[in-house]
ZADO-58385 format. One record per residue (C-alpha): x, y, z. Coordinates in pm, whole numbers, plus 50000, padded with zeros to 5 digits. Each point is the difference from the previous one (the first is absolute). Example, Ala and Ser with C-alpha at 12.3 -4.5 7.8 and 13.67 -1.06 7.14 Angstrom:
<rs>
+-------+-------+-------+
:     X :     Y :     Z :
+-------+-------+-------+
: 51230 : 49550 : 50780 :
: 50137 : 50344 : 49934 :
+-------+-------+-------+
</rs>
This chain:
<rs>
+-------+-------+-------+
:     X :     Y :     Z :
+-------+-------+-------+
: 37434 : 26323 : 86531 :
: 50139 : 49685 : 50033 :
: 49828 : 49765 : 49751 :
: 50099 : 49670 : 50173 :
: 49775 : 50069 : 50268 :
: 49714 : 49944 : 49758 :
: 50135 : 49797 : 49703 :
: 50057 : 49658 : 50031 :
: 50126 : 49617 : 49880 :
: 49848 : 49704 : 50168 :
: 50065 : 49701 : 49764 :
: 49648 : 49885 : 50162 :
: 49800 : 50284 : 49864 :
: 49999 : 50041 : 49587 :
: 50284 : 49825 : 49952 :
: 50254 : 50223 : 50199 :
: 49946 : 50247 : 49743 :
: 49930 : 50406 : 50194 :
: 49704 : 50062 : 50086 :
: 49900 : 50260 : 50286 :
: 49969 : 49890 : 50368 :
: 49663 : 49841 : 50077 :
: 49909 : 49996 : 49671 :
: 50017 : 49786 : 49746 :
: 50020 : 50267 : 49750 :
: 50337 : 49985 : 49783 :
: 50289 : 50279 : 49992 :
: 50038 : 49981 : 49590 :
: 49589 : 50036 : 49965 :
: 50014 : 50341 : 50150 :
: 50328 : 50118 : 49868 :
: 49830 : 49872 : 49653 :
: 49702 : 50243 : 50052 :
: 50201 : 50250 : 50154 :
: 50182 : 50080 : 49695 :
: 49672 : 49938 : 49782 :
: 49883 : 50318 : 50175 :
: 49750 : 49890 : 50256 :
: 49978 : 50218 : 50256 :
: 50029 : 49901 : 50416 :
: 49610 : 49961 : 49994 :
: 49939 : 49791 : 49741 :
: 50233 : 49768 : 50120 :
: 49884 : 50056 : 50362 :
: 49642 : 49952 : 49882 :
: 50122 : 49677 : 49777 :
: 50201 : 49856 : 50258 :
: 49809 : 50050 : 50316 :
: 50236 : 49821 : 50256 :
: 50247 : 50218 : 49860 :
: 50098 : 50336 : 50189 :
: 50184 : 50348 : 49914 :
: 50308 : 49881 : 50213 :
: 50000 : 49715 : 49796 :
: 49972 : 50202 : 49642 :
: 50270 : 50229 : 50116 :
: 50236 : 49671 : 50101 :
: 49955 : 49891 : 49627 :
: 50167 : 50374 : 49877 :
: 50260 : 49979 : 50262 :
: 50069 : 49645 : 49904 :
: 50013 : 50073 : 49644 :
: 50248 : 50316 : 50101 :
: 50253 : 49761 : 50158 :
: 50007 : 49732 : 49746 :
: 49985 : 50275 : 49710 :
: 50347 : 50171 : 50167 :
: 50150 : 49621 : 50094 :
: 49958 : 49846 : 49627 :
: 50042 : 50281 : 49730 :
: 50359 : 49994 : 49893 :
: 50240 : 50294 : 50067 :
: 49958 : 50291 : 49727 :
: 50253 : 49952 : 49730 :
: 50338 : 50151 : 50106 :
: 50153 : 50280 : 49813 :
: 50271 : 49880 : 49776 :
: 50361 : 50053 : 50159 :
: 50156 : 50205 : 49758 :
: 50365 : 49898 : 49955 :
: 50213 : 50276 : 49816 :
: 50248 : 49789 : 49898 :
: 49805 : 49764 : 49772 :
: 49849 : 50307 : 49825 :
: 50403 : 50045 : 49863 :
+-------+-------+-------+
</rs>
């Protein structure tokens, strides 16, 4: 799934902030209830312009961003045998 077809910034529409195509319905608001545990049909039933395709654009999205912005896992310490002397 490519979320860009369905998540988008138009500096006319709430501010430029993301909100889902033809909506007016805003990217962080579902990610927000997302993680508080609401299921896809309580959001589909709060958020009636919203669609599955859209819900499953906000996971994908959150799957790039989440593997573009965490930092690199700690590298294991080079062990150099010559400063243990």
């Amino acid at each position: 799934m490519n979320y860009r077809d369905h998540i988008i910034r138009d500096p006319g529409i709430c501010g430029g902030q993301p909100v889902f195509k033809g909506t007016r319905v805003l990217l962080r608001t579902v990610l927000a209830s997302l993680a508080h545990g609401d299921s896809f049909e309580t959001l589909l039933s709060a958020f009636p312009t919203l669609t599955e395709e859209h819900l499953r654009a906000a996971v994908a999205y959150a799957a790039a961003v989440a593997s573009e912005d965490l930092p690199p896992p700690n590298p294991v310490p080079f062990f150099d045998a010559n400063q243990a002397r």
